[in-house]
mmCIF file of the N, C-alpha and C atoms, coordinates in Angstrom:
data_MODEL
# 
_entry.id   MODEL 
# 
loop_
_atom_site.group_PDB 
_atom_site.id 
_atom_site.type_symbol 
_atom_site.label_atom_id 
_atom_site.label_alt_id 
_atom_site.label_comp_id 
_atom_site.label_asym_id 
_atom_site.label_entity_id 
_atom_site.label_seq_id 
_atom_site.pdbx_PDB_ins_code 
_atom_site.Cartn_x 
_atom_site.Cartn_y 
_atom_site.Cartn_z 
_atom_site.occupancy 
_atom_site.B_iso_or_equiv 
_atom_site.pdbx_formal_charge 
_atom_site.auth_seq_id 
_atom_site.auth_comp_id 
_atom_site.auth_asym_id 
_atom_site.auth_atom_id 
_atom_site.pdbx_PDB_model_num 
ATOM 1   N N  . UNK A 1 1  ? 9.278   -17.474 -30.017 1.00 0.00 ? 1  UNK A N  1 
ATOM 2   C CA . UNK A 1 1  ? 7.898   -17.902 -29.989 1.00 0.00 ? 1  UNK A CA 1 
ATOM 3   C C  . UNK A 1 1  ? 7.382   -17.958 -28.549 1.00 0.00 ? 1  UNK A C  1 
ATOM 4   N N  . UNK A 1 2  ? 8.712   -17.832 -27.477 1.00 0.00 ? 2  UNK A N  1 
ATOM 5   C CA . UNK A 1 2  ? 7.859   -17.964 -26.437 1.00 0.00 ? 2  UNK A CA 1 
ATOM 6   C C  . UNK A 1 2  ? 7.020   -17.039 -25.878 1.00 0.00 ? 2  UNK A C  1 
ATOM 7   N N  . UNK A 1 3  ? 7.848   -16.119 -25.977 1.00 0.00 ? 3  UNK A N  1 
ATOM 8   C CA . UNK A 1 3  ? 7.543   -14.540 -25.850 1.00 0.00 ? 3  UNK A CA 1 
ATOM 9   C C  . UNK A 1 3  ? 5.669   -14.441 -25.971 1.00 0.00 ? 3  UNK A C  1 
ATOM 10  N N  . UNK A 1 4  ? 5.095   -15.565 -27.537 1.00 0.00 ? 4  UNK A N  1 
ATOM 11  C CA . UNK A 1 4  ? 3.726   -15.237 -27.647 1.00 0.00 ? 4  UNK A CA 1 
ATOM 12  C C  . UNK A 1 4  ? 2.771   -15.705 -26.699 1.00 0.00 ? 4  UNK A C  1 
ATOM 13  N N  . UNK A 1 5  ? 2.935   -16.929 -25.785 1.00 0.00 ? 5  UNK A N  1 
ATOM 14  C CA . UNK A 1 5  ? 2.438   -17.448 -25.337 1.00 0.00 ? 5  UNK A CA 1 
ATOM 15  C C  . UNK A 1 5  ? 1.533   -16.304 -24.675 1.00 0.00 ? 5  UNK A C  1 
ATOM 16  N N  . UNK A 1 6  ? 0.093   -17.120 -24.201 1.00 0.00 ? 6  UNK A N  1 
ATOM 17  C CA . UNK A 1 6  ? -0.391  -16.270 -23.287 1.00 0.00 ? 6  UNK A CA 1 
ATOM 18  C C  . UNK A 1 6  ? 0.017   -15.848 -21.864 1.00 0.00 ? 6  UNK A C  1 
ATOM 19  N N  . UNK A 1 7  ? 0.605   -17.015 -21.258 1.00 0.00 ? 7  UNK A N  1 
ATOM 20  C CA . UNK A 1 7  ? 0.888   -16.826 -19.716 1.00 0.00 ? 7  UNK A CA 1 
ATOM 21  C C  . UNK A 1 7  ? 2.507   -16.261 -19.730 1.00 0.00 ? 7  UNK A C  1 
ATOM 22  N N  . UNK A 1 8  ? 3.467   -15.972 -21.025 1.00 0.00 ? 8  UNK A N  1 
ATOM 23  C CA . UNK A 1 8  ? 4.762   -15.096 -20.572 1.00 0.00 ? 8  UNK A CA 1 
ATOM 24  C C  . UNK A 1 8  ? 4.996   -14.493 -19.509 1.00 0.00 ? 8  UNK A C  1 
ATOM 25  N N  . UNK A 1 9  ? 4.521   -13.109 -20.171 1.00 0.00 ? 9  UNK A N  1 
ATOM 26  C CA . UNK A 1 9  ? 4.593   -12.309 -18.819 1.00 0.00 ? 9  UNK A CA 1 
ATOM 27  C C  . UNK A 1 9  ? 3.705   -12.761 -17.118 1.00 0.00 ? 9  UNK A C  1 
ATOM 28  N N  . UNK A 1 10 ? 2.822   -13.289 -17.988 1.00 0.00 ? 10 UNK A N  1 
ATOM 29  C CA . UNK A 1 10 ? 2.707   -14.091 -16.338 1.00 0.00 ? 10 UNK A CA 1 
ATOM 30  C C  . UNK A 1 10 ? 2.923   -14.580 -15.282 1.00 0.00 ? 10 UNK A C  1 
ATOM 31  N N  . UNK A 1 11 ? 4.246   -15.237 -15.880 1.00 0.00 ? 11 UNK A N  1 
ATOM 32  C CA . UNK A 1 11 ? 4.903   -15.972 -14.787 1.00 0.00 ? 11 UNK A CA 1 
ATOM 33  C C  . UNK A 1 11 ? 6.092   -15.152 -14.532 1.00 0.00 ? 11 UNK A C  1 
ATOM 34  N N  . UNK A 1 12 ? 6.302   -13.734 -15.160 1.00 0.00 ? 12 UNK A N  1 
ATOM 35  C CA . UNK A 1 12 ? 7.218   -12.899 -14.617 1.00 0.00 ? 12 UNK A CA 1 
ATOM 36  C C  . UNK A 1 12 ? 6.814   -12.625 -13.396 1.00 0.00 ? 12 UNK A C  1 
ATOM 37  N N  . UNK A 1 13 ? 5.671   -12.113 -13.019 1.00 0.00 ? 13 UNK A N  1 
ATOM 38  C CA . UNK A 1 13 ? 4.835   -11.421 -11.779 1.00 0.00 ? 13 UNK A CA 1 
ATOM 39  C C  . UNK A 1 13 ? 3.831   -12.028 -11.266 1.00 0.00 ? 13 UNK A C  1 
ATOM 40  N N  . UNK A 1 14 ? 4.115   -13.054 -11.470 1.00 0.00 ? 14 UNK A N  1 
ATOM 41  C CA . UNK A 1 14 ? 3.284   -13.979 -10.763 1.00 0.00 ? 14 UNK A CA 1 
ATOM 42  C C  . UNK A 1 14 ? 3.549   -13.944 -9.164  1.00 0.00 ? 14 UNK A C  1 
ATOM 43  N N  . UNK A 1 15 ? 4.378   -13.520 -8.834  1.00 0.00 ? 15 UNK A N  1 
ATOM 44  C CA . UNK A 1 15 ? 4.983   -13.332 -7.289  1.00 0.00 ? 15 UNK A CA 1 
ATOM 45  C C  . UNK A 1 15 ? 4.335   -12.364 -6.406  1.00 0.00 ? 15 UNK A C  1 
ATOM 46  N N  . UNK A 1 16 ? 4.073   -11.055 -7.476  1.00 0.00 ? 16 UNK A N  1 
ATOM 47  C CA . UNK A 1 16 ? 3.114   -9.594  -6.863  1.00 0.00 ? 16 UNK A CA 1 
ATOM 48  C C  . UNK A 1 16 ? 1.738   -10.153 -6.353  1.00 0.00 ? 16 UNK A C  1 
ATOM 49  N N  . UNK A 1 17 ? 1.720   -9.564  -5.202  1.00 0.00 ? 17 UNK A N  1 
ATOM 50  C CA . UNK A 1 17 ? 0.471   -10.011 -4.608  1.00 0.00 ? 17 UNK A CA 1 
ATOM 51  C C  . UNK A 1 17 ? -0.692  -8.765  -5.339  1.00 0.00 ? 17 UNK A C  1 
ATOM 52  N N  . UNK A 1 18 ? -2.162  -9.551  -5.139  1.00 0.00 ? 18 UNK A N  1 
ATOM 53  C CA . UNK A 1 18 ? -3.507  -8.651  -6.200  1.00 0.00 ? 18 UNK A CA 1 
ATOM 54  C C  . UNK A 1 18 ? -3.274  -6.964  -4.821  1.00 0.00 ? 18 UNK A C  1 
ATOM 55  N N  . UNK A 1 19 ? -4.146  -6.387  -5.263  1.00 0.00 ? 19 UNK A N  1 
ATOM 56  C CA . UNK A 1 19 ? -4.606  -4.854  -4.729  1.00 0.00 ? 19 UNK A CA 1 
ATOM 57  C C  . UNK A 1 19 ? -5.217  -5.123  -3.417  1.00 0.00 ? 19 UNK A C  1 
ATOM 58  N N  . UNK A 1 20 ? -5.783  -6.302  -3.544  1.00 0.00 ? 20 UNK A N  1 
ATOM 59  C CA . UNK A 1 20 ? -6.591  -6.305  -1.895  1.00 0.00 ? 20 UNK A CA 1 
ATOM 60  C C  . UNK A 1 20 ? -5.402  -7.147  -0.985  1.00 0.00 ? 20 UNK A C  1 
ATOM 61  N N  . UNK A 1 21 ? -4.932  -8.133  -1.313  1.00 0.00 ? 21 UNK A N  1 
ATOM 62  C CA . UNK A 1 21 ? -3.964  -8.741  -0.737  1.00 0.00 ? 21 UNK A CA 1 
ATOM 63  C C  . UNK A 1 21 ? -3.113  -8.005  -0.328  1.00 0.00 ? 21 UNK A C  1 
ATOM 64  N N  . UNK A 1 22 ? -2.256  -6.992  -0.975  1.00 0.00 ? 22 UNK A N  1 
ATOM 65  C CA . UNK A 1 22 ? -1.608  -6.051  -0.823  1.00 0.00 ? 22 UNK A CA 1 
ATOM 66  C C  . UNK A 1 22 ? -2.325  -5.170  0.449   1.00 0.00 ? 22 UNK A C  1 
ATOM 67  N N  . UNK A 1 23 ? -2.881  -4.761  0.809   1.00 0.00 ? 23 UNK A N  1 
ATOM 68  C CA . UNK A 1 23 ? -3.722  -4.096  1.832   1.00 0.00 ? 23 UNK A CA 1 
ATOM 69  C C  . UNK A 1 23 ? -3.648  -5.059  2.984   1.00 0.00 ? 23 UNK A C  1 
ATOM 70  N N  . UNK A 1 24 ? -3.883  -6.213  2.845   1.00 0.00 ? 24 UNK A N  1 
ATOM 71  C CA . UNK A 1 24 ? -3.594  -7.092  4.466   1.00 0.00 ? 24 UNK A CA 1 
ATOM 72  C C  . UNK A 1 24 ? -1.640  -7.150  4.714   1.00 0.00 ? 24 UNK A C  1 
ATOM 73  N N  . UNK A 1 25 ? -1.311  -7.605  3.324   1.00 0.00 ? 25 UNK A N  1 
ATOM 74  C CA . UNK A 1 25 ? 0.121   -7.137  3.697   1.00 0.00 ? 25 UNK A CA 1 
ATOM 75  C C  . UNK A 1 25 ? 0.301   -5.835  4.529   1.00 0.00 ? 25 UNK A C  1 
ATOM 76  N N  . UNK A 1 26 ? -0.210  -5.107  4.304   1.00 0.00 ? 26 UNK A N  1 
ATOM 77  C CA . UNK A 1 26 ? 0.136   -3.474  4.809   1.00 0.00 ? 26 UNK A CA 1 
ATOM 78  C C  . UNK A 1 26 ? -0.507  -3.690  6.163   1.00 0.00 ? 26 UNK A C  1 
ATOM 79  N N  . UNK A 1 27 ? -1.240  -4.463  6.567   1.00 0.00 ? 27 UNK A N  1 
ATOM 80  C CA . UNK A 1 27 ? -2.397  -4.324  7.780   1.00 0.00 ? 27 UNK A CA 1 
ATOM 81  C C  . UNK A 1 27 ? -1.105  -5.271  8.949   1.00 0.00 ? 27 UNK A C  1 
ATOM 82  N N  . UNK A 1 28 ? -0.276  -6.075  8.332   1.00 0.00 ? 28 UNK A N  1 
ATOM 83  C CA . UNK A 1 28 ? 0.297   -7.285  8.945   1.00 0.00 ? 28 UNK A CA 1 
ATOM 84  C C  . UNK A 1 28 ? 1.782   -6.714  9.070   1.00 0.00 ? 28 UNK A C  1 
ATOM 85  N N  . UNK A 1 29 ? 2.217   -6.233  8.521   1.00 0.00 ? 29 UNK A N  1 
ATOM 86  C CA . UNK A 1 29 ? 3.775   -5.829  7.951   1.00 0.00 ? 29 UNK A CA 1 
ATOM 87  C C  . UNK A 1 29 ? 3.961   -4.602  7.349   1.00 0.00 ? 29 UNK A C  1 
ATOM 88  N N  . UNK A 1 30 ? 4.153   -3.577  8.095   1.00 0.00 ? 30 UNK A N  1 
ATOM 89  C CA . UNK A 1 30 ? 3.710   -2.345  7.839   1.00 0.00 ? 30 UNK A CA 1 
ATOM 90  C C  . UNK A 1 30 ? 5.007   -1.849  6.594   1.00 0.00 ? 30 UNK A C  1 
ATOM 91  N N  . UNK A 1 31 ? 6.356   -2.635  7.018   1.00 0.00 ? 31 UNK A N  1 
ATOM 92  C CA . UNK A 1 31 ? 7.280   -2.328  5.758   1.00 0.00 ? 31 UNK A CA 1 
ATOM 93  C C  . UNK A 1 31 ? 7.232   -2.688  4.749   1.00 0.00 ? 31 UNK A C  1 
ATOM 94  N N  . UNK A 1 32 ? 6.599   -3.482  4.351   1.00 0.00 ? 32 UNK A N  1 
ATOM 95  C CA . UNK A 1 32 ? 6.246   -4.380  3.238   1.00 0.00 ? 32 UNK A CA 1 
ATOM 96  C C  . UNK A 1 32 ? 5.460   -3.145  2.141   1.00 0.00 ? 32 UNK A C  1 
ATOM 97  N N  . UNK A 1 33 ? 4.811   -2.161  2.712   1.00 0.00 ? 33 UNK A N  1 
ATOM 98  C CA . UNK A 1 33 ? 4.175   -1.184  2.393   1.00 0.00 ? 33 UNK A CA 1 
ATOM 99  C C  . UNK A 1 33 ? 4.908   0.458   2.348   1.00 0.00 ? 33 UNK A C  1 
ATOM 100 N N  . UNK A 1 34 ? 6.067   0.366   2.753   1.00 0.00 ? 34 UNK A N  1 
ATOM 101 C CA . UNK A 1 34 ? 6.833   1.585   2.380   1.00 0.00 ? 34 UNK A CA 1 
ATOM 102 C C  . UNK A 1 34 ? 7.543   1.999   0.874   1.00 0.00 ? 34 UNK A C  1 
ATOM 103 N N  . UNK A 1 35 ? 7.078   2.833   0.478   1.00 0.00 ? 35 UNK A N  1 
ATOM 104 C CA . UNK A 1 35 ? 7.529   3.616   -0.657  1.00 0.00 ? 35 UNK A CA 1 
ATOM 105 C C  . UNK A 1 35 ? 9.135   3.651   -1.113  1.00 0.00 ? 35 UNK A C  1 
ATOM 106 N N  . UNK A 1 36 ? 9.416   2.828   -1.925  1.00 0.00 ? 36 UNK A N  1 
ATOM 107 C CA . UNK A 1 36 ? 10.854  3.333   -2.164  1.00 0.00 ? 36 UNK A CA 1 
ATOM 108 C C  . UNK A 1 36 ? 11.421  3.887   -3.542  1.00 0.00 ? 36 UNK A C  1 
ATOM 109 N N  . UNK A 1 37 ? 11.935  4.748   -3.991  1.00 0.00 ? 37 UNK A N  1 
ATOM 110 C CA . UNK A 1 37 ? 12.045  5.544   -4.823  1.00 0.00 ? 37 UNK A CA 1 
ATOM 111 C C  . UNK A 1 37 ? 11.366  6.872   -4.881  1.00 0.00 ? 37 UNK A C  1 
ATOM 112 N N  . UNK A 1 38 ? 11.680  7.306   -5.816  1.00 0.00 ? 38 UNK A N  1 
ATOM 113 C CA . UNK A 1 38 ? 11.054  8.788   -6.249  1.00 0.00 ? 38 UNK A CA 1 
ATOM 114 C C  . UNK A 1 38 ? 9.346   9.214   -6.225  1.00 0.00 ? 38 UNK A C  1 
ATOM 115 N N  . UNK A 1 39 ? 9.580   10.135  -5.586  1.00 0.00 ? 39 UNK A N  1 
ATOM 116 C CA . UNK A 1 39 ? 7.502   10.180  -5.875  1.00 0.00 ? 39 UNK A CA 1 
ATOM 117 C C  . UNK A 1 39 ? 7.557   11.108  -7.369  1.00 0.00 ? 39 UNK A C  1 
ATOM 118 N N  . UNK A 1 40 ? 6.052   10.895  -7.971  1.00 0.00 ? 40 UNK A N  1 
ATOM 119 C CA . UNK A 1 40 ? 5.624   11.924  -9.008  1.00 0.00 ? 40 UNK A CA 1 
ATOM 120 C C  . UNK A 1 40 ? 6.131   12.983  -8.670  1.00 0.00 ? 40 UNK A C  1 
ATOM 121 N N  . UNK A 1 41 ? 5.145   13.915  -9.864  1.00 0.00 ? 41 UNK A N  1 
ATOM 122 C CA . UNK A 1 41 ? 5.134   15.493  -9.036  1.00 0.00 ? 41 UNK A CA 1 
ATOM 123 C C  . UNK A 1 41 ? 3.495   15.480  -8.303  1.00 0.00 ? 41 UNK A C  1 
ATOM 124 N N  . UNK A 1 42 ? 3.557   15.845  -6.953  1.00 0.00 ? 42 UNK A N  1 
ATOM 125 C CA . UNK A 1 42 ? 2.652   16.317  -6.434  1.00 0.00 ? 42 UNK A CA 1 
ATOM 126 C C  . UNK A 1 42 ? 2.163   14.812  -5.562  1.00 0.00 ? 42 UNK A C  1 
ATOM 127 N N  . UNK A 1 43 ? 2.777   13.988  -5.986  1.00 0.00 ? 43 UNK A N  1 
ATOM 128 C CA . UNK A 1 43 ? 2.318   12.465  -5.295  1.00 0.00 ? 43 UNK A CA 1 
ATOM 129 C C  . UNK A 1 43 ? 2.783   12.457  -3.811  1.00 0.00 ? 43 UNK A C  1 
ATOM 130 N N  . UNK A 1 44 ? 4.009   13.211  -3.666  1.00 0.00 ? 44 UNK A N  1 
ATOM 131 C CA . UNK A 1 44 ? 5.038   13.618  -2.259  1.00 0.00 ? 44 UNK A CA 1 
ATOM 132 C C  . UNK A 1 44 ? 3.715   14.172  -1.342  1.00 0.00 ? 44 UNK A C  1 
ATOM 133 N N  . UNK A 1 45 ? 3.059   15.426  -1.713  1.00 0.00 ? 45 UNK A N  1 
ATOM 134 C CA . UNK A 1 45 ? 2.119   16.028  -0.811  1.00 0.00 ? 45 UNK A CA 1 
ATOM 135 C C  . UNK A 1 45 ? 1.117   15.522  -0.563  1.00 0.00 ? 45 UNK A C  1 
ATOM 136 N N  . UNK A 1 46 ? 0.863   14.584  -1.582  1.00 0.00 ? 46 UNK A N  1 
ATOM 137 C CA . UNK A 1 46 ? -0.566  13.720  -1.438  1.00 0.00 ? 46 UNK A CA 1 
ATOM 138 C C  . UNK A 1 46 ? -0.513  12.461  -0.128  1.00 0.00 ? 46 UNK A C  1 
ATOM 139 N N  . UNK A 1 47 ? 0.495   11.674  -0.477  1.00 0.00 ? 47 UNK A N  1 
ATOM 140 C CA . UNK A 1 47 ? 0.898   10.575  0.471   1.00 0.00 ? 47 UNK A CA 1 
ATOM 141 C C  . UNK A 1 47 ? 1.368   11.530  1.743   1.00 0.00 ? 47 UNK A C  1 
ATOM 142 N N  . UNK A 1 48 ? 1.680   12.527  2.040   1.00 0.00 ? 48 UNK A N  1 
ATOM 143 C CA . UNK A 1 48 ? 1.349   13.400  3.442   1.00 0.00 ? 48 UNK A CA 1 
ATOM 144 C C  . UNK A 1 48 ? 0.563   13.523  3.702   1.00 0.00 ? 48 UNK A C  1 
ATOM 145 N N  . UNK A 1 49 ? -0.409  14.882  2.803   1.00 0.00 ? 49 UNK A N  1 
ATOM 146 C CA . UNK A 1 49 ? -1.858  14.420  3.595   1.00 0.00 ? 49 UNK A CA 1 
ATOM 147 C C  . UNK A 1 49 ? -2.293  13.585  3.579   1.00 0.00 ? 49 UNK A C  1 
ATOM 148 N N  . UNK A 1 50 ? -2.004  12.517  3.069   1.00 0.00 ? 50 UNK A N  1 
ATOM 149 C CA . UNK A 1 50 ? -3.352  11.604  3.323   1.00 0.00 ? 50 UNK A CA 1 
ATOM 150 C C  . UNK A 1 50 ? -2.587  10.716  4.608   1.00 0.00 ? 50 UNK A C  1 
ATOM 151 N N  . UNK A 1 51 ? -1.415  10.605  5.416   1.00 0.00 ? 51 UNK A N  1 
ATOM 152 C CA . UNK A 1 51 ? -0.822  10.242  6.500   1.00 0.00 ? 51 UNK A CA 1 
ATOM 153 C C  . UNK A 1 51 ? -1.508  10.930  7.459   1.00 0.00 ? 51 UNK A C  1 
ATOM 154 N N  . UNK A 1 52 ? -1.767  12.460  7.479   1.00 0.00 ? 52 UNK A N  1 
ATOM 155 C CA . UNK A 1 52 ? -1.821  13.321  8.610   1.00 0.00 ? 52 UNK A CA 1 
ATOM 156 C C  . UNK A 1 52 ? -3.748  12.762  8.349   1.00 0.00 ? 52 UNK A C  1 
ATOM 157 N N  . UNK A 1 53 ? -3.821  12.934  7.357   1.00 0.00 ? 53 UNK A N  1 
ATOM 158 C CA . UNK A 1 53 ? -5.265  12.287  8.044   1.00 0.00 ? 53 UNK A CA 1 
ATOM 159 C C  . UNK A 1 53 ? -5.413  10.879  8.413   1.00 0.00 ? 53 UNK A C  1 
ATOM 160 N N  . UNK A 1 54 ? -4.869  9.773   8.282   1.00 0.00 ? 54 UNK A N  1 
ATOM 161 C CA . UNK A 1 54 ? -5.236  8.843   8.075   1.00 0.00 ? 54 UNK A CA 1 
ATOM 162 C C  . UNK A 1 54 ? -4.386  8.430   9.853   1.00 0.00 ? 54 UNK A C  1 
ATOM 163 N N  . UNK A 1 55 ? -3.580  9.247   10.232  1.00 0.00 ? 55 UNK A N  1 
ATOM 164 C CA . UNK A 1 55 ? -3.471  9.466   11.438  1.00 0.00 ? 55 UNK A CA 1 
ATOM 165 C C  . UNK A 1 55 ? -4.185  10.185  12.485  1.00 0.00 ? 55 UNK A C  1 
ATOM 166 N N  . UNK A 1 56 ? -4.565  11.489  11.776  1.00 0.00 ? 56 UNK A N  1 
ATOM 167 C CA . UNK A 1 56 ? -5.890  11.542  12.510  1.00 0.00 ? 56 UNK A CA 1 
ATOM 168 C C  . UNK A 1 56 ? -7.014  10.815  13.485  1.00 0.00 ? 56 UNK A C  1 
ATOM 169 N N  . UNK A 1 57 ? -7.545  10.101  11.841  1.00 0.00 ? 57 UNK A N  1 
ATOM 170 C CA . UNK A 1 57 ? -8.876  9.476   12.347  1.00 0.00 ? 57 UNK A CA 1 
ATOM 171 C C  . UNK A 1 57 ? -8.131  8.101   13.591  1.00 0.00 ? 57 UNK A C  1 
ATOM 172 N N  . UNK A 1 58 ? -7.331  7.486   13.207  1.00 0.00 ? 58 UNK A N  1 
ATOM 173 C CA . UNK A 1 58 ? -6.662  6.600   14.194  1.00 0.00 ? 58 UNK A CA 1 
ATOM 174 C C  . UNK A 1 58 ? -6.353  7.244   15.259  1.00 0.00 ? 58 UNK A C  1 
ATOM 175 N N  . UNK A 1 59 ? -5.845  8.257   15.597  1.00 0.00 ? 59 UNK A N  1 
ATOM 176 C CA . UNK A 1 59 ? -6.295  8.832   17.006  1.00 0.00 ? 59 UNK A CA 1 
ATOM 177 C C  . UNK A 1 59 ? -7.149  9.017   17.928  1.00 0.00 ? 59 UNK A C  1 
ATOM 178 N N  . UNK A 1 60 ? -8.524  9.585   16.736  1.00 0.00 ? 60 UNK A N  1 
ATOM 179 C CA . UNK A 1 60 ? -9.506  10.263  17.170  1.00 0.00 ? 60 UNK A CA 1 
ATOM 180 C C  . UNK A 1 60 ? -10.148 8.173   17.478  1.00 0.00 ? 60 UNK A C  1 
ATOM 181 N N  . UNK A 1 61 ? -9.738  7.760   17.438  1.00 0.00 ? 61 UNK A N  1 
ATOM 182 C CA . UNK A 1 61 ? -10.244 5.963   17.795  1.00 0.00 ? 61 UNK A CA 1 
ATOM 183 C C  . UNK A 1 61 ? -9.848  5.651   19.042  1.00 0.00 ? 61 UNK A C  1 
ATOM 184 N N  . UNK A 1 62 ? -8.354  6.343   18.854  1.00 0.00 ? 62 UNK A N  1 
ATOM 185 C CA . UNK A 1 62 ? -7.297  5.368   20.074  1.00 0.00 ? 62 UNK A CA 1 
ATOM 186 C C  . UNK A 1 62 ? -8.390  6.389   21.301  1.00 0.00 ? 62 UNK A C  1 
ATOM 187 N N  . UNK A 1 63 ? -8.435  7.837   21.000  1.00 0.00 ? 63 UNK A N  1 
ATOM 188 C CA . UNK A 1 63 ? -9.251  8.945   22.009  1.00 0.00 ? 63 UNK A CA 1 
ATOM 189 C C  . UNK A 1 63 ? -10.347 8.141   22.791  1.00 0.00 ? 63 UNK A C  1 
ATOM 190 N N  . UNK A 1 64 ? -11.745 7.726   21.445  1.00 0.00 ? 64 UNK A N  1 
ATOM 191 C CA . UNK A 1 64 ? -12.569 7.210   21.976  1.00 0.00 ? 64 UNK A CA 1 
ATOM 192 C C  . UNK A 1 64 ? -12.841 6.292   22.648  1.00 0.00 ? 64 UNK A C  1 
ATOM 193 N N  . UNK A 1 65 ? -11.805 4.759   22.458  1.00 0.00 ? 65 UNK A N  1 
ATOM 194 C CA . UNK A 1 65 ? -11.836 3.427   23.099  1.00 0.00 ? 65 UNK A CA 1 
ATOM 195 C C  . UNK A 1 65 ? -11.162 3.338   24.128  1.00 0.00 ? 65 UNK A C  1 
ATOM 196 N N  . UNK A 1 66 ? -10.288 4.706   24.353  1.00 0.00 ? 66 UNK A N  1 
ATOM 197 C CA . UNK A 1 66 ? -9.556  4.800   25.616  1.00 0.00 ? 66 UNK A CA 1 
ATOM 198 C C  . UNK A 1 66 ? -10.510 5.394   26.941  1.00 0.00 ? 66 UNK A C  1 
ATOM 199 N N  . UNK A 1 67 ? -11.459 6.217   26.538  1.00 0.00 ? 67 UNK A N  1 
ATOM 200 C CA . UNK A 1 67 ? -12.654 6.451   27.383  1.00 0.00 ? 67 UNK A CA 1 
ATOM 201 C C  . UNK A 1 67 ? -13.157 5.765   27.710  1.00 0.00 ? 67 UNK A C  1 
ATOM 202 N N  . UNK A 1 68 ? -13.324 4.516   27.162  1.00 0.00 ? 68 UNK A N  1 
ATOM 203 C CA . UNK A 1 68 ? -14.502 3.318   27.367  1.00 0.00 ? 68 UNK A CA 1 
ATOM 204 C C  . UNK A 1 68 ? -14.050 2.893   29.234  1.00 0.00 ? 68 UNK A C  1 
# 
C-alpha cells in the first residue's frame, strides 16, 4: 500500500536538484555536470558541437574584455 501513496517515488529523488538549479550547479562545479555513461546515437556529435561552439562564443568574450 505504500507504493500508492502520492509522495513514494518522491522521496526517492527528492535529492536531484530541478533543471535550473542544475545549471548553477554547472556554473559553480563544473564536474558535477560531466556526462557519465553511454551517449545516444548521434547525442556524442551533438554535445561536441555544441562544446566547440559554446567555446567559441566564450572566447570571442575572453577576445573582447581583454581589449578593454
Amino acid at each position: 500500500m505504500a507504493a500508492d501513496t502520492p509522495d513514494a517515488g518522491a522521496k526517492k529523488f527528492s535529492s536531484k536538484a530541478s533543471a535550473p538549479a542544475r545549471g548553477n550547479d554547472c556554473k559553480w562545479n563544473r564536474s558535477s555536470c560531466i556526462h557519465e555513461g553511454a551517449y545516444e546515437a548521434k547525442e556524442r556529435d551533438y554535445a561536441e558541437e555544441e562544446a566547440k561552439r559554446l567555446n567559441r562564443i566564450a572566447l570571442e568574450t575572453f577576445r573582447r574584455n581583454a581589449g578593454r
